[in-house]
The first five atom37 places (N, CA, C, CB, O) and aatype in JSON, in Angstrom:
{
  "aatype": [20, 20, 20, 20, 20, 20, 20, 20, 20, 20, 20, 20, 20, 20, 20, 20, 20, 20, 20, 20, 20, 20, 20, 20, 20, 20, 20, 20, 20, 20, 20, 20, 20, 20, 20, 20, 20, 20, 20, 20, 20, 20, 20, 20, 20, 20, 20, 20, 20, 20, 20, 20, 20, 20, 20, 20, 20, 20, 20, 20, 20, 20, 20, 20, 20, 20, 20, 20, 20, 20, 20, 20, 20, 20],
  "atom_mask": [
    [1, 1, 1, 1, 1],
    [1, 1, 1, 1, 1],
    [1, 1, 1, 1, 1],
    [1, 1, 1, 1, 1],
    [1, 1, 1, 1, 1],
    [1, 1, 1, 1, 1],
    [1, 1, 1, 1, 1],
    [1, 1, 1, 1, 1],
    [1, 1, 1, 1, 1],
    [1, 1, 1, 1, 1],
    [1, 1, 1, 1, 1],
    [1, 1, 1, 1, 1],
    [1, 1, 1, 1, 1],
    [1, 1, 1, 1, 1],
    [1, 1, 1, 1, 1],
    [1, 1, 1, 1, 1],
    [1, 1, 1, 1, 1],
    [1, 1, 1, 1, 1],
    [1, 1, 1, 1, 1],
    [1, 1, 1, 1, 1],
    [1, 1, 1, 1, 1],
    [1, 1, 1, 1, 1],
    [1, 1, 1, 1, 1],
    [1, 1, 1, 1, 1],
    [1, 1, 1, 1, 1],
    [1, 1, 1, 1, 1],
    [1, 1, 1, 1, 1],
    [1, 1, 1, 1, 1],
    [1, 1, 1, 1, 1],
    [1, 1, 1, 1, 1],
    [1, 1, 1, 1, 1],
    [1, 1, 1, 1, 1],
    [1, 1, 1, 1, 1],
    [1, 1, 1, 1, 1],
    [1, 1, 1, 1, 1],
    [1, 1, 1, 1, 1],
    [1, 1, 1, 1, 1],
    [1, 1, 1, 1, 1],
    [1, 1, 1, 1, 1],
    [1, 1, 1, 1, 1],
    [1, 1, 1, 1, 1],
    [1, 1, 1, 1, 1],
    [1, 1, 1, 1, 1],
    [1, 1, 1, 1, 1],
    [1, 1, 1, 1, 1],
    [1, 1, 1, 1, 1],
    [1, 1, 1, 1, 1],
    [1, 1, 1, 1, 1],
    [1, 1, 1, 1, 1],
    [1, 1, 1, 1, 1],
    [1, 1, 1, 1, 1],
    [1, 1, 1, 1, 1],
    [1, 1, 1, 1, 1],
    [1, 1, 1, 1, 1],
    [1, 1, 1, 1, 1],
    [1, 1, 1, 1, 1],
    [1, 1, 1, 1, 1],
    [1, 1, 1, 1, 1],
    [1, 1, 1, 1, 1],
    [1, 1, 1, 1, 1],
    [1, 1, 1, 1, 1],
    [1, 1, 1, 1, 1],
    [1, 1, 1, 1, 1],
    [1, 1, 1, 1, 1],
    [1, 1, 1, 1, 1],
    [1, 1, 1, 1, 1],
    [1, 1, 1, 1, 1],
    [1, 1, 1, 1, 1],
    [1, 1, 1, 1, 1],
    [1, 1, 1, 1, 1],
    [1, 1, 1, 1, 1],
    [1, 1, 1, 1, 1],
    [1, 1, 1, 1, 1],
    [1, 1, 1, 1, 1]
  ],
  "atom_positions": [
    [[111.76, 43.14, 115.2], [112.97, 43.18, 115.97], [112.67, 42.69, 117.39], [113.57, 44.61, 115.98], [111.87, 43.42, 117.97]],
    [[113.21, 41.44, 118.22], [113.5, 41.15, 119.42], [114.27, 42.17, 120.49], [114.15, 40.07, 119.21], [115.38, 42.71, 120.56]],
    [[113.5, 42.15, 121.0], [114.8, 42.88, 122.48], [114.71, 42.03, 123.46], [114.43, 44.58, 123.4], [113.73, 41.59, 124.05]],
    [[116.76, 41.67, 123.68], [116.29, 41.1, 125.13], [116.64, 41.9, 125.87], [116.77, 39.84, 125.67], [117.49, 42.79, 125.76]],
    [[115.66, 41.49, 127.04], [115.52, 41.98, 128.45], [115.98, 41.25, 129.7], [114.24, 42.18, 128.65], [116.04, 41.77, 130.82]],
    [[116.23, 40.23, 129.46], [116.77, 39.36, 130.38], [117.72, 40.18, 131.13], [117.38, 38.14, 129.75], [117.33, 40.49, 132.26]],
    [[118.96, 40.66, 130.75], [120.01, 41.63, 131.48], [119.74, 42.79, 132.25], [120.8, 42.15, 130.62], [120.55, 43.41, 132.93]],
    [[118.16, 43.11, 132.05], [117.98, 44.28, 132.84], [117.38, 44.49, 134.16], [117.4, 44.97, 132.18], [116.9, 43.45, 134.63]],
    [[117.3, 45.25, 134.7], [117.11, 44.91, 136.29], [116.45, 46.41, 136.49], [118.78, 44.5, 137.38], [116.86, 47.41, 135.9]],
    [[115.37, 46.39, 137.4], [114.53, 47.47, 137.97], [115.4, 47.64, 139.36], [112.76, 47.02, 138.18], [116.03, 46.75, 139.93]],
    [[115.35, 48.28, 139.53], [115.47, 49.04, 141.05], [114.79, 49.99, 141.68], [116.46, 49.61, 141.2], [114.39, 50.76, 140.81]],
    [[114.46, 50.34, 142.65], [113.42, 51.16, 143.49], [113.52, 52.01, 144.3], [112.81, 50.63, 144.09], [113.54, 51.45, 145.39]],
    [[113.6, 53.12, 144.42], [114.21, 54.05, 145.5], [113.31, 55.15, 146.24], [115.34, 54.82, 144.83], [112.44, 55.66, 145.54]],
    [[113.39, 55.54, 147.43], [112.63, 56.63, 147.53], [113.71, 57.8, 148.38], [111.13, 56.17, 148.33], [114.47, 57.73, 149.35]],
    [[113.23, 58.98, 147.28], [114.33, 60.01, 147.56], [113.17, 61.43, 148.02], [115.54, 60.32, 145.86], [111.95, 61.36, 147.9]],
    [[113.71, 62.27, 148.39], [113.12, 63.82, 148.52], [112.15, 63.55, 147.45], [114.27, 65.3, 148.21], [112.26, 62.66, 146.6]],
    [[111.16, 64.43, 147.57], [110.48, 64.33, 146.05], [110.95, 65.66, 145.36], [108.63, 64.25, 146.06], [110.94, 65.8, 144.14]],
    [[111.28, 66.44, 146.06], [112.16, 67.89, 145.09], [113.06, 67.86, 144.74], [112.49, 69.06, 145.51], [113.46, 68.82, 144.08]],
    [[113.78, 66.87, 144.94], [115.11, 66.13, 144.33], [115.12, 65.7, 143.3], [115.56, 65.15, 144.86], [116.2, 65.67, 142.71]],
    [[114.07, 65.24, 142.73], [114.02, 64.29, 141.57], [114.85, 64.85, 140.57], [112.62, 64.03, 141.02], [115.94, 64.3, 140.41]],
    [[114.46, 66.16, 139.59], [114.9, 66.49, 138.81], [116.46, 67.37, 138.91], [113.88, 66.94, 138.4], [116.99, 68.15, 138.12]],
    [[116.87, 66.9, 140.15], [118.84, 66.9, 140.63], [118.99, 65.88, 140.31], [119.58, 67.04, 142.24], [120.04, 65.91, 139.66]],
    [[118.49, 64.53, 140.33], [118.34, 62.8, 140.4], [118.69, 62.79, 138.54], [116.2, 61.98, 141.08], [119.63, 62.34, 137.89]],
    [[117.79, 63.3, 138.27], [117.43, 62.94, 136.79], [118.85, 63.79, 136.25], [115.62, 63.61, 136.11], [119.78, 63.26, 135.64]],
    [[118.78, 64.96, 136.57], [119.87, 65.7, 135.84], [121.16, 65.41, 135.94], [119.88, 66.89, 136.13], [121.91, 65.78, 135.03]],
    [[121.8, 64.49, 137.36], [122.88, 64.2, 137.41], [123.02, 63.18, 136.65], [123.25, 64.09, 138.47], [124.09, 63.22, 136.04]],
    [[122.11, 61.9, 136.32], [121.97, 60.8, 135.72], [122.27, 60.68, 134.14], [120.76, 60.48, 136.03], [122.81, 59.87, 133.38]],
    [[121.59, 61.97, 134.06], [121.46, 62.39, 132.44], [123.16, 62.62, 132.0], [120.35, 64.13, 132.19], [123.42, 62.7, 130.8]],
    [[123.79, 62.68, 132.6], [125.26, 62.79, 132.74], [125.99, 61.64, 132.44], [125.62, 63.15, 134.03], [127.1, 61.57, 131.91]],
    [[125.14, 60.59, 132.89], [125.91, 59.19, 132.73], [125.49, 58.64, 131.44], [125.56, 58.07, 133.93], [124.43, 58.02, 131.54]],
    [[125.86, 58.67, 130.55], [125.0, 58.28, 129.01], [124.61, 56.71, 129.44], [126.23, 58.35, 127.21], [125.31, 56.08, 130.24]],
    [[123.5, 56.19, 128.85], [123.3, 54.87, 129.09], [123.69, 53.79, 130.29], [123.74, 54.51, 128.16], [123.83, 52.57, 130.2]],
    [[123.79, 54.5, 131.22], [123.78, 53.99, 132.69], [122.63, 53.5, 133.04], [124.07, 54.95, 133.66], [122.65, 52.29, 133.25]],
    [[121.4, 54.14, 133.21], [120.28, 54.13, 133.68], [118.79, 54.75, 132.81], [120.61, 54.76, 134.82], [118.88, 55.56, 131.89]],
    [[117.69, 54.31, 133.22], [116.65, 54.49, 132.58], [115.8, 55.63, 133.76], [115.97, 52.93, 132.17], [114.71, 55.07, 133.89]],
    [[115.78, 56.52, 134.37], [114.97, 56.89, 135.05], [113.34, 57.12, 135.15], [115.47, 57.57, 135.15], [112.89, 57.98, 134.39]],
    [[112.23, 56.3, 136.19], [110.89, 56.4, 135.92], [110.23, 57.12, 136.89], [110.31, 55.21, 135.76], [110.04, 56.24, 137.74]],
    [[109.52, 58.65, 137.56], [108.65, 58.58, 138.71], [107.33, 57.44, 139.01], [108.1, 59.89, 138.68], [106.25, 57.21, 138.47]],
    [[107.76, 57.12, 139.67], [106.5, 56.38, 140.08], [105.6, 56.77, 140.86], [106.7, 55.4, 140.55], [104.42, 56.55, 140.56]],
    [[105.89, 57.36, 141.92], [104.85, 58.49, 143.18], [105.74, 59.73, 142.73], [104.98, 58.08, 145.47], [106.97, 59.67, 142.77]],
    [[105.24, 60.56, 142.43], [106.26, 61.87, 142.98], [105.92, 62.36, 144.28], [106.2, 63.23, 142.04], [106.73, 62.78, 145.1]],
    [[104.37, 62.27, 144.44], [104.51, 62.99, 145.91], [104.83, 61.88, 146.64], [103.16, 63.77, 146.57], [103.7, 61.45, 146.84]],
    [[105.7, 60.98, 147.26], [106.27, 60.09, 147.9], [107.81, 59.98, 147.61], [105.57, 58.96, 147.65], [108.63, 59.42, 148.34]],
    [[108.13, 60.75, 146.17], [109.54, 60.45, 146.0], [109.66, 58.99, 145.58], [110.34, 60.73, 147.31], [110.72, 58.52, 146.02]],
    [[109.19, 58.4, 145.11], [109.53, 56.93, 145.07], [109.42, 56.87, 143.34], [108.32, 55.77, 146.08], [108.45, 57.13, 142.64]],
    [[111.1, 56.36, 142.88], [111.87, 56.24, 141.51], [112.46, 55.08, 140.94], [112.87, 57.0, 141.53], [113.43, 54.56, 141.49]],
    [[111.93, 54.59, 139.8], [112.47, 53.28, 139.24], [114.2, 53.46, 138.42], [111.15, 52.75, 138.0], [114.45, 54.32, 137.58]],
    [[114.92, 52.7, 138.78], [115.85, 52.77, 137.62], [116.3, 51.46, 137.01], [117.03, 53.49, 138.01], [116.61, 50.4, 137.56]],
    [[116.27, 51.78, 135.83], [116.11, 50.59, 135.16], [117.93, 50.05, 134.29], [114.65, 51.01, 133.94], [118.06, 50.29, 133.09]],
    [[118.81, 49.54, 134.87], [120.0, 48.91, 133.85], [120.28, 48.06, 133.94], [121.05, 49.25, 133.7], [119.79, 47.38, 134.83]],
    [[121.18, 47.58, 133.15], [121.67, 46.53, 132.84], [122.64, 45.99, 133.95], [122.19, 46.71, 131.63], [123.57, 46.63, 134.42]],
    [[122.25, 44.63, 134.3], [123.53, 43.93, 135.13], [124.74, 44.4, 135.1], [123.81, 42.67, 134.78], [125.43, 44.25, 136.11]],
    [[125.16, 44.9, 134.23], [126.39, 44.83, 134.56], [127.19, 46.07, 134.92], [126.9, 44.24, 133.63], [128.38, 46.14, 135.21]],
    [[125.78, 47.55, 134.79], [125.68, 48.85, 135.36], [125.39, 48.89, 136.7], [124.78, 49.57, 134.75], [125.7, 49.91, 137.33]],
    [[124.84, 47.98, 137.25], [124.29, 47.72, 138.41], [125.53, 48.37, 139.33], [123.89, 46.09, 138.58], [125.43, 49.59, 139.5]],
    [[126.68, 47.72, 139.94], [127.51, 48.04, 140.72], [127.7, 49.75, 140.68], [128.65, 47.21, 140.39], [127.25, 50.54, 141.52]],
    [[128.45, 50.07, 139.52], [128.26, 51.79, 139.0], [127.35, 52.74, 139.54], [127.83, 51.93, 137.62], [127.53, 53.83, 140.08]],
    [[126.14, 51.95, 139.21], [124.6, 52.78, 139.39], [124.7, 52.9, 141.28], [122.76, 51.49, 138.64], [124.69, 53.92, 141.97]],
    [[124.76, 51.77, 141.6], [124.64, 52.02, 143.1], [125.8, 52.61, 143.88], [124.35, 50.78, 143.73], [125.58, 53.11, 144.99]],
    [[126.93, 52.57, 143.41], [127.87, 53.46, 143.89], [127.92, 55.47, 142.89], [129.46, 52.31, 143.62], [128.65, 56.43, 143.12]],
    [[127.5, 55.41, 142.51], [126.45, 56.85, 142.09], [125.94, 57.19, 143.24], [125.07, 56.65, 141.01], [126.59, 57.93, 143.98]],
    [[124.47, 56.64, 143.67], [123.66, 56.67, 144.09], [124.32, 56.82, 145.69], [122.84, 55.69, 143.55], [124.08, 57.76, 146.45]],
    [[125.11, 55.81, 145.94], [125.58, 55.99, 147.53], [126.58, 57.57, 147.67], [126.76, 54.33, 148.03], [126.57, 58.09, 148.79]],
    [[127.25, 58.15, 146.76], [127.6, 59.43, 146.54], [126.24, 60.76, 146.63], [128.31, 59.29, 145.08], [126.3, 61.9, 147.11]],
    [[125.09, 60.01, 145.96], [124.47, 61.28, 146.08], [123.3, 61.27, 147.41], [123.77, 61.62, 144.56], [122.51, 62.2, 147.58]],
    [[123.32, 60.45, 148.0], [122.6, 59.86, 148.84], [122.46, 60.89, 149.88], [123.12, 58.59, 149.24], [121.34, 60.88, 150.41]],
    [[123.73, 62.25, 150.57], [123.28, 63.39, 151.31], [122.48, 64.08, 150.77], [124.11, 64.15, 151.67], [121.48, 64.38, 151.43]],
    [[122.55, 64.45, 149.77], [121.84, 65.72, 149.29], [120.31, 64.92, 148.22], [123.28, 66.89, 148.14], [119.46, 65.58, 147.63]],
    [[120.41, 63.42, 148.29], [118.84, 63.01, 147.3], [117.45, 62.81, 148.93], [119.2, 60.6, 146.0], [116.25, 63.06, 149.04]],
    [[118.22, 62.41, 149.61], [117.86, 61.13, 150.58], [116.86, 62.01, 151.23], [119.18, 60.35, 151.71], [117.03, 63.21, 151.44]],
    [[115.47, 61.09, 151.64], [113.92, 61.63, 152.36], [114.5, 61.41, 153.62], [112.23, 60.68, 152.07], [115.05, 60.38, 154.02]],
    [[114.26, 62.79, 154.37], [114.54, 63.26, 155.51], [113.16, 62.59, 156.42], [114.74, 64.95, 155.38], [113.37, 62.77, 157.62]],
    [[112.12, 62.02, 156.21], [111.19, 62.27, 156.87], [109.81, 61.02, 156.17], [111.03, 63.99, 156.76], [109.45, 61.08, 154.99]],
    [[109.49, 60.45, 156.73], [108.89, 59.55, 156.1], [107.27, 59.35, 155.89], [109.4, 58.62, 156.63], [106.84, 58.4, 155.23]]
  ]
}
């Protein structure tokens, strides 16, 4: 079986790192929106992985949860 991948798109974020699993749990909400990956946890820094055409969706999510995900401190 082929999969394409062409349509999909990484994205990169760095949030609280005690946030994550608020991140993940709100996400988990969106069925097939997004792929969530830690990449640092102690840095907070999170891959999400969808499709073009989730893209717009995903980032207007994200700009909603952005008070309560977002690293205070760098």
């Amino acid at each position: 079986m082929t999969k394409k991948t062409d349509n999909l798109i990484d994205t990169y974020y760095r949030i609280a790192p005690e946030r994550f699993h608020y991140v993940k749990f709100v996400l988990e909400g969106y069925d097939n929106l997004t792929v969530l990956s830690s990449i640092s946890g102690k840095k907070g820094i999170i891959r999400l992985k969808c499709v073009r055409e989730a893209l717009p969706e995903l980032i207007n999510l994200l700009a909603d949860l952005a008070p309560d995900i977002k690293k205070h401190s760098l």
